[in-house]
Backbone as CSV, one residue per row, in Angstrom:
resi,resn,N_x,N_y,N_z,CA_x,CA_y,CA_z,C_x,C_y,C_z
1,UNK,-14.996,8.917,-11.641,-13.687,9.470,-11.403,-12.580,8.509,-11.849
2,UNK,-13.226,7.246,-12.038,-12.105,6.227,-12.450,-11.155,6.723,-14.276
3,UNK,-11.789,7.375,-14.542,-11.093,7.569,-15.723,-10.281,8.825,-15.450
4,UNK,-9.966,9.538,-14.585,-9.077,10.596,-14.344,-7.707,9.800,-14.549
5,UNK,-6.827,10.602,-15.148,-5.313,10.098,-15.060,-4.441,9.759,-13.446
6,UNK,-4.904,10.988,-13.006,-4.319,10.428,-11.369,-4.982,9.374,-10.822
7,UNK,-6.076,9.097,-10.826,-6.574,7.910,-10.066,-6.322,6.361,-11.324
8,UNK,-6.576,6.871,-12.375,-5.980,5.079,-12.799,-4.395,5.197,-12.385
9,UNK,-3.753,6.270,-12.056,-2.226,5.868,-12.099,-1.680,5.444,-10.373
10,UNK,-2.864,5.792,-9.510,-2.925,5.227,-8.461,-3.712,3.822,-8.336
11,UNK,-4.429,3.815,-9.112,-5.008,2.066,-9.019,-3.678,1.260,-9.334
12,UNK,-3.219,1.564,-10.614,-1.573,1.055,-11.228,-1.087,0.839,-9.781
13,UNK,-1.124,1.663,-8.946,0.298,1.931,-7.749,-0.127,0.563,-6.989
14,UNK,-1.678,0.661,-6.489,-2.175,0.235,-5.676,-1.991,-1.555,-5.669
15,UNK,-2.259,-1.630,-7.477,-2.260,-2.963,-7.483,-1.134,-3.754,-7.663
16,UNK,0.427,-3.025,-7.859,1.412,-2.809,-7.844,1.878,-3.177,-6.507
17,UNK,1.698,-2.340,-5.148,1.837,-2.368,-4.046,0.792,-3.836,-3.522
18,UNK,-0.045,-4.398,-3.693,-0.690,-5.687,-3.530,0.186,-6.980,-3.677
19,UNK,0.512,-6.730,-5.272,1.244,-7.666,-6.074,2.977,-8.193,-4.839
20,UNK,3.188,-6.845,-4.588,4.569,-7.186,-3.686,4.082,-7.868,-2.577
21,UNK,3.022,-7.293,-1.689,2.409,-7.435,-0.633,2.493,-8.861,-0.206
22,UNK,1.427,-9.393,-1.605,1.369,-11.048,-2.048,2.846,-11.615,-2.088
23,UNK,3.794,-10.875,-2.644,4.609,-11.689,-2.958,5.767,-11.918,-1.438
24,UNK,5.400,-10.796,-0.844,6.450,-10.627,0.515,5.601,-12.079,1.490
25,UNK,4.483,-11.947,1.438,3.402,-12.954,1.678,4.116,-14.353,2.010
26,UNK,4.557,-14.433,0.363,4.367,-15.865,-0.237,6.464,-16.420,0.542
27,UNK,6.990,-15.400,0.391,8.435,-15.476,1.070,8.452,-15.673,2.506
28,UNK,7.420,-15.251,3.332,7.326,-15.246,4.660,6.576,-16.906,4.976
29,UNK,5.755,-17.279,4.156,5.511,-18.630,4.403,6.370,-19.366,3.973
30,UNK,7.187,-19.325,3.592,8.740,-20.483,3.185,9.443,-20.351,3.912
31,UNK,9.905,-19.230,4.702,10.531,-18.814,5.610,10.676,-19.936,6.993
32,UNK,11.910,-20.138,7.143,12.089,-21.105,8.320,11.269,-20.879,9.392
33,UNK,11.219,-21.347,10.653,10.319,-20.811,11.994,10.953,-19.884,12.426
34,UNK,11.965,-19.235,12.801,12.619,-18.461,13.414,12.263,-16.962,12.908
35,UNK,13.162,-17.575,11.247,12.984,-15.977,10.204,11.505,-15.711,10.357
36,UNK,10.137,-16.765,10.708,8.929,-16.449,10.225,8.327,-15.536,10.967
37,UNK,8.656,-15.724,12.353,8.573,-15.059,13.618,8.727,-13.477,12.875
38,UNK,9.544,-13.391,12.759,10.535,-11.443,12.410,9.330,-11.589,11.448
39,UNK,9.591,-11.950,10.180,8.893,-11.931,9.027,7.258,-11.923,8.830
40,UNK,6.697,-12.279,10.189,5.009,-12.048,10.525,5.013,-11.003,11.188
41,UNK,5.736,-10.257,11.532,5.375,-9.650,12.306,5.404,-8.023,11.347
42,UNK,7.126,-8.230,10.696,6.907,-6.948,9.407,6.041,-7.469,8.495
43,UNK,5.304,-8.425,8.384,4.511,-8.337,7.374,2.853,-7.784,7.809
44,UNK,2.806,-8.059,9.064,1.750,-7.167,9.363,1.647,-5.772,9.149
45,UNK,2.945,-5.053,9.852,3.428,-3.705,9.043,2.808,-3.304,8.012
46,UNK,3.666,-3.853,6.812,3.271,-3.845,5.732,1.540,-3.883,5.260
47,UNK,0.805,-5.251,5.985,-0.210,-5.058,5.510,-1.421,-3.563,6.044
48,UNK,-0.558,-3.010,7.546,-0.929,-1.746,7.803,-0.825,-0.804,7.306
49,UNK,0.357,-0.413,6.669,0.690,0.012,5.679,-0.252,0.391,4.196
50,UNK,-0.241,-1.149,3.924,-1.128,-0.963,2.496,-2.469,-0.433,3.057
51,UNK,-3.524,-0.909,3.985,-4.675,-1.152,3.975,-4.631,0.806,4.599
52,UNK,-3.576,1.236,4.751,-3.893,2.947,4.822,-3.876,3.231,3.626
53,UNK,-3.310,2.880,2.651,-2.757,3.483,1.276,-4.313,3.378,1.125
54,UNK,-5.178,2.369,0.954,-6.406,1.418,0.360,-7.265,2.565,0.979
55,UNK,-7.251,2.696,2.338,-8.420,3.709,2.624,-8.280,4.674,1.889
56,UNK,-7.532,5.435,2.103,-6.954,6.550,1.693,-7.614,6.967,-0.004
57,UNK,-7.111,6.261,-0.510,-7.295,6.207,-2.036,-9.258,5.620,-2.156
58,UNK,-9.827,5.236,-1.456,-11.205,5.028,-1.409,-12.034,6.800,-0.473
59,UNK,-10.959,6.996,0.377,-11.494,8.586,0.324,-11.401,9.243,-0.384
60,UNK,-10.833,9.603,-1.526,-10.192,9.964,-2.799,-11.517,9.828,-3.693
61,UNK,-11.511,8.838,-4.076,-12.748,8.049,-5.108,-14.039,8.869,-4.323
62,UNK,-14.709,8.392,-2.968,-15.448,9.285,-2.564,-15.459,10.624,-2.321
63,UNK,-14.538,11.452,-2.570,-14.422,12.879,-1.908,-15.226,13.583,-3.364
64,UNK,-14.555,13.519,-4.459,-15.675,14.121,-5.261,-14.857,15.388,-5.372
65,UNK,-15.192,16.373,-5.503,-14.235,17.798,-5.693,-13.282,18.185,-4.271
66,UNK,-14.464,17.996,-3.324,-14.027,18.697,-1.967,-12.874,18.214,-1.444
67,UNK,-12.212,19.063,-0.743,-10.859,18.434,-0.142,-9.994,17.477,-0.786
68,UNK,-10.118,17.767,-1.963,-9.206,16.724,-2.622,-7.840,16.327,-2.618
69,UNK,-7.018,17.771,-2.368,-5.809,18.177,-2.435,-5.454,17.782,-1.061
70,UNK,-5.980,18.125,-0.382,-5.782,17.351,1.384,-5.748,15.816,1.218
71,UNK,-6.383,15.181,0.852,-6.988,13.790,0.757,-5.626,13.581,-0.151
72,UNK,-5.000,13.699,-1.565,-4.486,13.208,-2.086,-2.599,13.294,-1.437
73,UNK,-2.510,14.481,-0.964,-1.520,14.325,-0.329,-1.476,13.179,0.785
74,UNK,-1.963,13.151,1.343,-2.339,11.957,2.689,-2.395,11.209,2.148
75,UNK,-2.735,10.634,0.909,-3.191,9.229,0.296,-1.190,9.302,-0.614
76,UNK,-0.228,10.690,-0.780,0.751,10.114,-1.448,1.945,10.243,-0.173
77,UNK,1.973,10.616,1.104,2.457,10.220,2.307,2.335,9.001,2.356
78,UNK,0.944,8.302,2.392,0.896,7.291,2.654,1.513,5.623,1.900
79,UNK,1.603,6.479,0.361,2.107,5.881,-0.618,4.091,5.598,-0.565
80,UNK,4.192,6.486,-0.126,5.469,6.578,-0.355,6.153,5.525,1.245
81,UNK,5.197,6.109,2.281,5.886,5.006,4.009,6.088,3.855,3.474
82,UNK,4.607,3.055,2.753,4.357,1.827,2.127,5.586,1.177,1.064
83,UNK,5.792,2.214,0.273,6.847,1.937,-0.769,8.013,1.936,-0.168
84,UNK,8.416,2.815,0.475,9.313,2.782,1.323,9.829,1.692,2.134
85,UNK,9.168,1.367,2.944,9.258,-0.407,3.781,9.680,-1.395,2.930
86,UNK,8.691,-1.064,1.993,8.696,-2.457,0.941,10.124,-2.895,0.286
87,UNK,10.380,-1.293,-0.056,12.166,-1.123,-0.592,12.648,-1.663,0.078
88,UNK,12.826,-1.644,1.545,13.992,-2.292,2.144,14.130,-3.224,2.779
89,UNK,13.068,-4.331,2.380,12.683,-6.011,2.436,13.866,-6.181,0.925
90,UNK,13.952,-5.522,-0.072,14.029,-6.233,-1.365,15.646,-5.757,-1.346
């Protein structure tokens, strides 16, 4: 299924959404003690966030024909909360 257009253009998303993940990551450990406090705590968020997107998109890969359209909506809800958050760190 990896060669379908929707799923490489969700791997794109996925590894896309990582890449920030890492990078919100890497800002929260520079982060003074105070800001780090706030900043561990939305970054857990976030990593809740992604690691739904991650299931989500691995039910996808496993679903196979069935329920797909269910599964992919839920997997682009889930895409968008994620993206969403992320927007308004930046």
């Amino acid at each position: 299924m990896a060669s379908n257009p929707y799923m490489t253009k969700t791997e794109a998303l996925l590894r896309e959404g990582k890449a920030k993940l890492d990078g919100l990551r890497a800002r929260t450990e520079k982060a003074g003690e105070e800001t780090r406090i706030s900043a561990d705590r939305k970054l857990k968020e976030f990593e809740a966030r992604y690691a739904d997107v991650s299931r989500r998109f691995e039910e996808l890969r496993a679903a196979g024909t069935h329920g797909v359209a269910e599964i992919k909506i839920g997997l682009e809800k889930a895409w968008e909360a994620f993206a969403s958050e992320i927007r308004r760190t930046q």
